[in-house]
SERO-4910 file (N, C-alpha, C, O; in steps of 0.05 Angstrom, whole numbers):
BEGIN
 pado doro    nc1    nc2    nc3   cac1   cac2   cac3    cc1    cc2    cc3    oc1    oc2    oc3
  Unk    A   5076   1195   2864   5073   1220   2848   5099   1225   2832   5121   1229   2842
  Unk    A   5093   1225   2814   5116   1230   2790   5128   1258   2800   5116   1274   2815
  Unk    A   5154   1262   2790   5177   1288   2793   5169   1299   2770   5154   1286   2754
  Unk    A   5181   1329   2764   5179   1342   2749   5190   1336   2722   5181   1339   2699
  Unk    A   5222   1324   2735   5236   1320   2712   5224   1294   2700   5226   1292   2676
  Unk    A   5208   1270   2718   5197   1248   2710   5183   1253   2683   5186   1243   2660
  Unk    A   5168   1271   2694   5144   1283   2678   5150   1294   2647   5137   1289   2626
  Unk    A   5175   1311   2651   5188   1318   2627   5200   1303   2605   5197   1304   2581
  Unk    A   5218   1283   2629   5232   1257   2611   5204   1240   2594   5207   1229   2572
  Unk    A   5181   1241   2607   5162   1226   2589   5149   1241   2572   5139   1225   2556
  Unk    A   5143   1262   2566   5137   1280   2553   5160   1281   2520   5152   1283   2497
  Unk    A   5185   1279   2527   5206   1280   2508   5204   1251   2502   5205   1250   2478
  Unk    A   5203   1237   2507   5205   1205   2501   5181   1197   2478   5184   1186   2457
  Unk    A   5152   1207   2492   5130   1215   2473   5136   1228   2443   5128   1223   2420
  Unk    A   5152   1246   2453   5156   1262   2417   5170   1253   2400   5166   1260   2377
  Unk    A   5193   1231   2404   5216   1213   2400   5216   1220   2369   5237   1229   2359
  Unk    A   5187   1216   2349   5186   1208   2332   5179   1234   2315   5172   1234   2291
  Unk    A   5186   1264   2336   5176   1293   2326   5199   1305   2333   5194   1322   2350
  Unk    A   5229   1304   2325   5251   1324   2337   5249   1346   2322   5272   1354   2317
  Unk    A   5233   1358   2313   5233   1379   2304   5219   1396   2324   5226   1419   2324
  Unk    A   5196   1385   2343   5186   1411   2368   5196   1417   2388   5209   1403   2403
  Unk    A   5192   1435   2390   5200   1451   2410   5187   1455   2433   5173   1474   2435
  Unk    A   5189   1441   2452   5169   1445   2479   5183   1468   2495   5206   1468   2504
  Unk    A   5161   1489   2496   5164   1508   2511   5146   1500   2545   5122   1500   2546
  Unk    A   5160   1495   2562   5154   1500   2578   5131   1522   2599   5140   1543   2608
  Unk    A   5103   1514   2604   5102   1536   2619   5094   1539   2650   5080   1527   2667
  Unk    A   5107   1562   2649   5113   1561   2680   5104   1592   2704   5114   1603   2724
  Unk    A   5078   1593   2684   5056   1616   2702   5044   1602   2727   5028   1583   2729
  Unk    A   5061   1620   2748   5043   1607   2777   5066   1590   2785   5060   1582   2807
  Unk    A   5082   1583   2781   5110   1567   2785   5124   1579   2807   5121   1604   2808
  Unk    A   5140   1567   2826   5158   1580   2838   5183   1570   2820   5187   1553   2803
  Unk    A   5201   1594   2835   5234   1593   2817   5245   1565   2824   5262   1555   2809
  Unk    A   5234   1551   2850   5243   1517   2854   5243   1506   2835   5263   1495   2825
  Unk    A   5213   1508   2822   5202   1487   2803   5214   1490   2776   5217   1472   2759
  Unk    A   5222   1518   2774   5222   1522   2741   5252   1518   2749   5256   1502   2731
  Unk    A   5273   1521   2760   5303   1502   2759   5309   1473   2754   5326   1460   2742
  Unk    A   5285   1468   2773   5287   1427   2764   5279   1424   2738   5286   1403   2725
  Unk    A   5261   1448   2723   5258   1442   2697   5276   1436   2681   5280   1415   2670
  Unk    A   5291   1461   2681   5316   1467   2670   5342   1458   2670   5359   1459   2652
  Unk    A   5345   1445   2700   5359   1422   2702   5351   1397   2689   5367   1379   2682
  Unk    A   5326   1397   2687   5315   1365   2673   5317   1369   2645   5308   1350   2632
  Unk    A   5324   1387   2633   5339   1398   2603   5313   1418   2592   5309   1411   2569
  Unk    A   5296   1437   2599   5279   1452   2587   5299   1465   2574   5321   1471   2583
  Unk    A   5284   1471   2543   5307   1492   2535   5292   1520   2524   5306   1536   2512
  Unk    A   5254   1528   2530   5252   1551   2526   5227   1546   2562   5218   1526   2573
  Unk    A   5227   1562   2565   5202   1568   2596   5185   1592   2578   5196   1607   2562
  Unk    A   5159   1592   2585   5141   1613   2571   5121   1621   2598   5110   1605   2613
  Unk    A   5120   1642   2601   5110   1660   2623   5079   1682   2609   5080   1696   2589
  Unk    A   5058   1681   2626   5035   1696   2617   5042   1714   2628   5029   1731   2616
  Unk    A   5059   1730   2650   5052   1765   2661   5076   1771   2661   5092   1757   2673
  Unk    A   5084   1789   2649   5107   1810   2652   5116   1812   2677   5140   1808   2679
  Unk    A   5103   1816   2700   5113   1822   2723   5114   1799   2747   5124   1801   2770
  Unk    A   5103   1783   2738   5109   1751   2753   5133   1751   2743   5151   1764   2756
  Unk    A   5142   1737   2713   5164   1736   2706   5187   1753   2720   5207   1745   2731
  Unk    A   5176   1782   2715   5206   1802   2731   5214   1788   2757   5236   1779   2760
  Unk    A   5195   1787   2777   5203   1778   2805   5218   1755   2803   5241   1753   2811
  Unk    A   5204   1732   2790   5217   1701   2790   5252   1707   2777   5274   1699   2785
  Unk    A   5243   1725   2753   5263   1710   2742   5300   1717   2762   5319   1703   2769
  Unk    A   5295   1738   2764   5324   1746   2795   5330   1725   2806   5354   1718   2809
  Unk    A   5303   1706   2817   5311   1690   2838   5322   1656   2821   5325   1637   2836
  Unk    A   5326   1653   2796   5319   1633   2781   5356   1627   2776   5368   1646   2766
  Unk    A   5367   1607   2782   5399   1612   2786   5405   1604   2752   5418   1618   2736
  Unk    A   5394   1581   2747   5400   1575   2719   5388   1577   2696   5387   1562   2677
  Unk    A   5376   1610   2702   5356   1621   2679   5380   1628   2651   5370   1636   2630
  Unk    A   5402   1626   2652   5412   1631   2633   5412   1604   2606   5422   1606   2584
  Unk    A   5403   1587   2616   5411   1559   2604   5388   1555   2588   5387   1535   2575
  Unk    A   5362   1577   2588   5337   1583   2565   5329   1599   2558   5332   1620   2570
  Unk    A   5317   1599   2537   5299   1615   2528   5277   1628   2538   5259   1612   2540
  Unk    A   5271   1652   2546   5248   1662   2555   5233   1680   2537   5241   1699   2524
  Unk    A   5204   1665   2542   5187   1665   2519   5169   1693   2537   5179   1708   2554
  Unk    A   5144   1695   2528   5127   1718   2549   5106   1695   2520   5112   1690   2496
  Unk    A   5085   1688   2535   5064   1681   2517   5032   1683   2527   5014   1670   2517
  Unk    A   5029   1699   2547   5013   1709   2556   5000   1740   2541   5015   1751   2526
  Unk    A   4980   1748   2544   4971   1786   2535   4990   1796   2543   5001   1791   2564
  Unk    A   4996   1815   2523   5018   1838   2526   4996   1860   2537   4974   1852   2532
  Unk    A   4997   1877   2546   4989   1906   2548   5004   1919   2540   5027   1912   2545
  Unk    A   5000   1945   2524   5022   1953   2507   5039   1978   2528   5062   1986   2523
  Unk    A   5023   1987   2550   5035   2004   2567   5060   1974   2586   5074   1981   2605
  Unk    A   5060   1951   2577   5090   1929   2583   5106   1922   2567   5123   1904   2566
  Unk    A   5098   1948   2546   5114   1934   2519   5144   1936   2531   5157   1915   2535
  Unk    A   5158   1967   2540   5187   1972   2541   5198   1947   2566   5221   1939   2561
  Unk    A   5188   1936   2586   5193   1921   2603   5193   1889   2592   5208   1871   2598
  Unk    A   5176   1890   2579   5170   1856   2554   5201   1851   2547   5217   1833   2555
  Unk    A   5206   1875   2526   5228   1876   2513   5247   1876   2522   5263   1870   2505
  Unk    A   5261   1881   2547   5275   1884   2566   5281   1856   2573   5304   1849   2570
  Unk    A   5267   1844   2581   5267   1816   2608   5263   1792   2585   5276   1772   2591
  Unk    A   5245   1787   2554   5238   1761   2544   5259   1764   2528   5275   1783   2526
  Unk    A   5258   1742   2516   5285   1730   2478   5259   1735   2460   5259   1748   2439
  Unk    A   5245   1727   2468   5216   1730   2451   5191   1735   2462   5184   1726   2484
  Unk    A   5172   1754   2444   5145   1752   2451   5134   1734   2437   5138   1734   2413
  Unk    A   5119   1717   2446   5091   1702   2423   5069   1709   2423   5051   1696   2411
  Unk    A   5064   1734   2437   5032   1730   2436   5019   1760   2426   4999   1768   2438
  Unk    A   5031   1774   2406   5031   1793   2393   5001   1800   2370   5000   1801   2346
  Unk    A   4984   1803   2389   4959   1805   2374   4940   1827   2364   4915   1829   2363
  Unk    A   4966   1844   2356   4944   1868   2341   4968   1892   2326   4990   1892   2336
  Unk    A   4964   1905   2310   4991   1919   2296   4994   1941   2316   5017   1950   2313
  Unk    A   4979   1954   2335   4988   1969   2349   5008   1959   2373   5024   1976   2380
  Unk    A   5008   1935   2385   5026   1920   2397   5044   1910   2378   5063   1906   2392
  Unk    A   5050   1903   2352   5073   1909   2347   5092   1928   2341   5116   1925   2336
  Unk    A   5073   1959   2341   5079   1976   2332   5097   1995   2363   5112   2015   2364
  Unk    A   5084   1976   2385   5101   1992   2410   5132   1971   2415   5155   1975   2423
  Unk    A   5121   1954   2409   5146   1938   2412   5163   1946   2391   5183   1956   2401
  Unk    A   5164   1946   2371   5177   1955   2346   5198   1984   2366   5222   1985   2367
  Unk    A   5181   2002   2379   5194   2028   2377   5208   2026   2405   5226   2042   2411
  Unk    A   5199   2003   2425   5212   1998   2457   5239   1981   2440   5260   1987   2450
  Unk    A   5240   1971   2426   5264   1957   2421   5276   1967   2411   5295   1972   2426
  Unk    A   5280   1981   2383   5289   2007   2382   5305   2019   2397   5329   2018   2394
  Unk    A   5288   2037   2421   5305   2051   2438   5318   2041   2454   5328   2056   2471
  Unk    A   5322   2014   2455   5339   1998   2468   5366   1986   2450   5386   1974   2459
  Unk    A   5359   1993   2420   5389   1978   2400   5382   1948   2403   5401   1932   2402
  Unk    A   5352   1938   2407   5353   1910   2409   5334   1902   2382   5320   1921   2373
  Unk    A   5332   1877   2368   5316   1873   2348   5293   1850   2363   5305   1829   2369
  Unk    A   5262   1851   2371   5263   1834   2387   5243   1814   2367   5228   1819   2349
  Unk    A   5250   1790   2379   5238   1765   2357   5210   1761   2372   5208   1761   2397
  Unk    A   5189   1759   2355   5161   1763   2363   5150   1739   2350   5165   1726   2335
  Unk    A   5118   1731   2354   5100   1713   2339   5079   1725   2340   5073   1741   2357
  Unk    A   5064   1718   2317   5049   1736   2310   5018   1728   2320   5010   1714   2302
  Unk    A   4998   1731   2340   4975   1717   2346   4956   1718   2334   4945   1740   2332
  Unk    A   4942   1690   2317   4926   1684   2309   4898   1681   2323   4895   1667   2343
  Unk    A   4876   1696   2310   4841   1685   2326   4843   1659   2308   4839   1669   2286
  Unk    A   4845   1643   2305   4846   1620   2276   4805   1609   2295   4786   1601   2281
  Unk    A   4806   1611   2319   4780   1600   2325   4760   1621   2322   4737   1617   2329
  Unk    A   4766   1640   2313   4749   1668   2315   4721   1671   2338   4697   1678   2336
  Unk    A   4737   1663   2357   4721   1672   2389   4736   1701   2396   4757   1714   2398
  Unk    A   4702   1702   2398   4703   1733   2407   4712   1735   2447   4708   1754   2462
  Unk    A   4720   1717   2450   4736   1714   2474   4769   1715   2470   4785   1714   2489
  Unk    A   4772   1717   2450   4810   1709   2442   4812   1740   2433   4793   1755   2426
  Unk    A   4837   1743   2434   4848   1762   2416   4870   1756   2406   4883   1737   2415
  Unk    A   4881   1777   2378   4892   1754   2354   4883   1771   2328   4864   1787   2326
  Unk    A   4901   1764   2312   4898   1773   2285   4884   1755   2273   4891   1731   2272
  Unk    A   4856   1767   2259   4843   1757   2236   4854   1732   2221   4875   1739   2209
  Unk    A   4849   1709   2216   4852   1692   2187   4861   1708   2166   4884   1707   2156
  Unk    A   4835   1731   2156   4840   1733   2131   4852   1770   2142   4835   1788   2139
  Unk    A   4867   1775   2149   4876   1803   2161   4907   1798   2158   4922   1796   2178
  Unk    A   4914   1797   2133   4936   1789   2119   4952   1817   2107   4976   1818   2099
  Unk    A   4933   1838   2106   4950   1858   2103   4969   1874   2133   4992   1883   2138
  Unk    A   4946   1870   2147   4959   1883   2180   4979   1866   2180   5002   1874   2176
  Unk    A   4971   1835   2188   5003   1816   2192   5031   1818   2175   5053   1819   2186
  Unk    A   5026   1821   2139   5047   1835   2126   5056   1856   2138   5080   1860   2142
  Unk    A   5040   1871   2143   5059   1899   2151   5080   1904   2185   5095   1922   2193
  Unk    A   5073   1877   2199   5085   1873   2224   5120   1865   2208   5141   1873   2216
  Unk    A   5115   1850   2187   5138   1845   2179   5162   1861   2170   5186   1852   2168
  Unk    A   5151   1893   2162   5166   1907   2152   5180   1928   2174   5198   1943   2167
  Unk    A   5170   1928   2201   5177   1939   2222   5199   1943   2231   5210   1921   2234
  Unk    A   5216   1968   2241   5241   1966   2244   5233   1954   2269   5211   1950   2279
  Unk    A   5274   1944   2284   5261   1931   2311   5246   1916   2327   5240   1920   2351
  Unk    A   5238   1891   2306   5220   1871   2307   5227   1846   2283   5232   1851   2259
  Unk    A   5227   1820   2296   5225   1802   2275   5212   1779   2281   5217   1759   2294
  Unk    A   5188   1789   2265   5173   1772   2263   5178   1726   2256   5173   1716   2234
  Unk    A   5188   1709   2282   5193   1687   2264   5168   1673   2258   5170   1655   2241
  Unk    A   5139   1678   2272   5113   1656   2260   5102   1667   2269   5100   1691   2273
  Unk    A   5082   1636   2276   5053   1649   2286   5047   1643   2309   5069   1643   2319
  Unk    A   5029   1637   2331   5024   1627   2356   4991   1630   2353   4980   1651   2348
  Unk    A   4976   1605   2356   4944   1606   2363   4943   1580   2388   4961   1564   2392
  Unk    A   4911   1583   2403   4907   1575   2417   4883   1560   2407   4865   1575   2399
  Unk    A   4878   1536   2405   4853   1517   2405   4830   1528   2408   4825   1536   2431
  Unk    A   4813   1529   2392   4783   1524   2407   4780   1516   2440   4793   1499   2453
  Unk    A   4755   1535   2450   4749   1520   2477   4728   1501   2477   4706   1507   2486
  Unk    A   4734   1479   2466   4713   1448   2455   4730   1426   2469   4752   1426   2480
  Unk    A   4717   1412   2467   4732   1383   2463   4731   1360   2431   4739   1337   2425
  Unk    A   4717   1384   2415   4705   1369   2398   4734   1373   2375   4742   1395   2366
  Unk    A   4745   1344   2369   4771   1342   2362   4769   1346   2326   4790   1345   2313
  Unk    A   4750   1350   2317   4741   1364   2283   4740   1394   2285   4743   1406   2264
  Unk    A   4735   1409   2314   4737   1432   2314   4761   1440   2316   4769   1456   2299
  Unk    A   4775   1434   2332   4811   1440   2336   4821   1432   2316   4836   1449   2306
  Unk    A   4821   1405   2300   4832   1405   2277   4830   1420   2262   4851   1430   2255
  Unk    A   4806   1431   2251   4802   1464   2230   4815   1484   2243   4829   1498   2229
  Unk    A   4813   1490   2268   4825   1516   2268   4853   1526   2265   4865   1547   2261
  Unk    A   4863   1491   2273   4895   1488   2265   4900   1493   2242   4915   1511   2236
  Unk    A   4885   1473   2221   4894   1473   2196   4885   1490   2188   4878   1484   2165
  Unk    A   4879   1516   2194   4869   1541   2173   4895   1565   2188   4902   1582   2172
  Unk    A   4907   1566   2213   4939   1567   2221   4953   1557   2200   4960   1575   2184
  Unk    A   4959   1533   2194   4972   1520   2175   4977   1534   2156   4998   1545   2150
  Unk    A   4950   1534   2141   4948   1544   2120   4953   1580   2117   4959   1590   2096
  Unk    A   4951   1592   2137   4961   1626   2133   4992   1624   2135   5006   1640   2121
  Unk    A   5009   1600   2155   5033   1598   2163   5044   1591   2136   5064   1605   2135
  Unk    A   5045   1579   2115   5054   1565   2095   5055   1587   2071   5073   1589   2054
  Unk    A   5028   1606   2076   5027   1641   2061   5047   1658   2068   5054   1676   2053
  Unk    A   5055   1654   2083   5062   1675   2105   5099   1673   2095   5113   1693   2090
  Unk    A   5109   1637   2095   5132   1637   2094   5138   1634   2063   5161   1637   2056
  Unk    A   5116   1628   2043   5114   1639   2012   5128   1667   2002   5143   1670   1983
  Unk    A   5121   1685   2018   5113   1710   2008   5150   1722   2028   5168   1736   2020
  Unk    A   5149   1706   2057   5170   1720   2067   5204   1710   2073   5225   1721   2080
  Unk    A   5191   1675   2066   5214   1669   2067   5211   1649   2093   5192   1647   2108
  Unk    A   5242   1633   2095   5252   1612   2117   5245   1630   2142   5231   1618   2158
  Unk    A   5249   1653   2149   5246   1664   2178   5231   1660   2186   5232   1657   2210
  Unk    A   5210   1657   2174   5184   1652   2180   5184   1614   2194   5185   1593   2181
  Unk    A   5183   1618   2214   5197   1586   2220   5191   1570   2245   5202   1549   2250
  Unk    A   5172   1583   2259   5154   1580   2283   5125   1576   2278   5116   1595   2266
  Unk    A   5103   1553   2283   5086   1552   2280   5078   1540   2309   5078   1517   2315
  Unk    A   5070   1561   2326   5064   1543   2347   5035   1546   2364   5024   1567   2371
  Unk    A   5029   1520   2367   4996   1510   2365   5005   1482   2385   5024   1467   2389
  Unk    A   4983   1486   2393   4978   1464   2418   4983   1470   2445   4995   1491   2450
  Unk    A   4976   1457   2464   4978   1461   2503   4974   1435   2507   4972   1420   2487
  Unk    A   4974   1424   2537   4977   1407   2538   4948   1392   2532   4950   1369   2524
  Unk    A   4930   1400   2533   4906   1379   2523   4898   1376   2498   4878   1362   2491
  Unk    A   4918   1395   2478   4914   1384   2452   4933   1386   2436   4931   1388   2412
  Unk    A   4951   1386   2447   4983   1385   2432   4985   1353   2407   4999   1361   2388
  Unk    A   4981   1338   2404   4975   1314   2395   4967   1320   2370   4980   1315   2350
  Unk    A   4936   1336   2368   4934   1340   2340   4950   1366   2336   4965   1364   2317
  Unk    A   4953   1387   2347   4970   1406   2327   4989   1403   2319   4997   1416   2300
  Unk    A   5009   1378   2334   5028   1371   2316   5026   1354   2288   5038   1358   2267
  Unk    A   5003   1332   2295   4995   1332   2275   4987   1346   2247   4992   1339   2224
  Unk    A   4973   1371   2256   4973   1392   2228   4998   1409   2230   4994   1432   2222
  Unk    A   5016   1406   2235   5042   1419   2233   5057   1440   2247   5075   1454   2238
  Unk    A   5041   1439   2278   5056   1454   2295   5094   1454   2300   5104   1431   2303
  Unk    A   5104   1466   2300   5138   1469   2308   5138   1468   2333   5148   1447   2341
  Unk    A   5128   1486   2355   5127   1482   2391   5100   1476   2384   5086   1474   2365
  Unk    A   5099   1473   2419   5082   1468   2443   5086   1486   2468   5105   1496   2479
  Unk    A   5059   1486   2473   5066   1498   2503   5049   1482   2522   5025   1480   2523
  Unk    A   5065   1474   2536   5059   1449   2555   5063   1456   2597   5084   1467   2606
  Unk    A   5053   1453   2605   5057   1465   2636   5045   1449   2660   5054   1446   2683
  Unk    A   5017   1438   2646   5012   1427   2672   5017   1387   2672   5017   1372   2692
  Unk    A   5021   1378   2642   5035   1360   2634   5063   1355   2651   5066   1332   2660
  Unk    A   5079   1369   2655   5092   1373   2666   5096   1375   2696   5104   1356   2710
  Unk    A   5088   1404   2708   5087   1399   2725   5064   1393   2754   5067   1397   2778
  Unk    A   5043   1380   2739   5020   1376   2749   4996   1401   2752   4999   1424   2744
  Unk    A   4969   1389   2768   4953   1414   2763   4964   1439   2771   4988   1436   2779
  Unk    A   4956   1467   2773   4960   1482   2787   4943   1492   2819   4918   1494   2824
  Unk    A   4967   1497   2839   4946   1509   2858   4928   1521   2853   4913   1529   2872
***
């Protein structure tokens, strides 16, 4: 059975020919063991689905200073001031009233916090996420004090059918390429893919990944 860091080192060896992504790590359901050997094995962002898993782990985590901590799980907006507190970034910012609490929790903290903006690009009414064409709400996340917006973040279709995930990426693509038209280089995060379909979204032009069980095997 392969090690964690095994797992990692082949994972980076795989991308050889992509130094431009960014593998975010994730590490929902992890103990603080596992997510150190990460980080020892060179992770340089970890991404967490609950606010309050993260709080507990992260105390006990010795060389949490050596990454980035992402939150890429649902926000609830009654976690906004605690989000903002404990991540470097949110990614999974999917509606203008959740940017509009984060906007005002960071704020009252003197912090500016760097967000992504969540895409439905599969328009399942199981996801939540900003519209494709809901281009005015997403502009206006941009003008927010206390928030900076750097991209986007979507999640695949739940298919296996690899013409479906391809579209829903490339229509991401295509709002991400609007997005940094209109706002500029900041705009500079496009991240698409997990571990069972990370392959094509880099292909259509993902920046990260979020990868976890690649890594460190299934979950309990």
């Amino acid at each position: 059975m392969k090690t964690i860091t095994q797992n990692l080192q082949t994972l980076k060896n795989s991308l050889e020919d992509y130094p431009q992504i960014n593998i975010v790590v994730v590490t929902k359901t992890r103990s603080p063991e596992e997510i150190e050997e990460a980080i020892s094995a060179g992770a340089k962002s970890i991404g967490e689905n609950r606010v309050q898993e993260a709080e507990k782990k992260f105390s006990k985590i010795n060389n949490l200073n050596q990454v980035e901590k992402r939150l890429i799980g649902k926000l609830q907006t009654n976690k906004a001031n605690k989000a903002v507190k404990i991540f470097d970034t949110i990614d999974s910012v999917d509606s203008l009233r959740l940017s509009q609490k984060i906007s005002k929790a960071a704020e009252n903290i003197g912090k500016r916090q760097r967000v992504l903006l969540q895409i439905n690009s599969s328009e399942e009414s199981t996801k939540s996420g900003f519209g494709l064409n809901n281009k005015k709400e997403i502009l206006e996340c941009f003008n927010m004090p206390g928030i900076r917006v750097e991209g986007l973040m979507t999640m695949g279709p739940n298919t296996k059918n690899i013409n479906t995930i391809t579209k829903a990426f490339q229509k991401t693509k295509i709002l991400f390429d609007e997005l940094r038209a209109v706002e500029g280089t900041a705009v500079k995060t496009l991240s698409m893919g997990m571990s069972g379909d990370y392959l094509i979204a880099i292909r259509e032009g993902s920046t990260s990944i979020r990868v976890g069980t690649a890594i460190f095997g299934p979950r309990n």
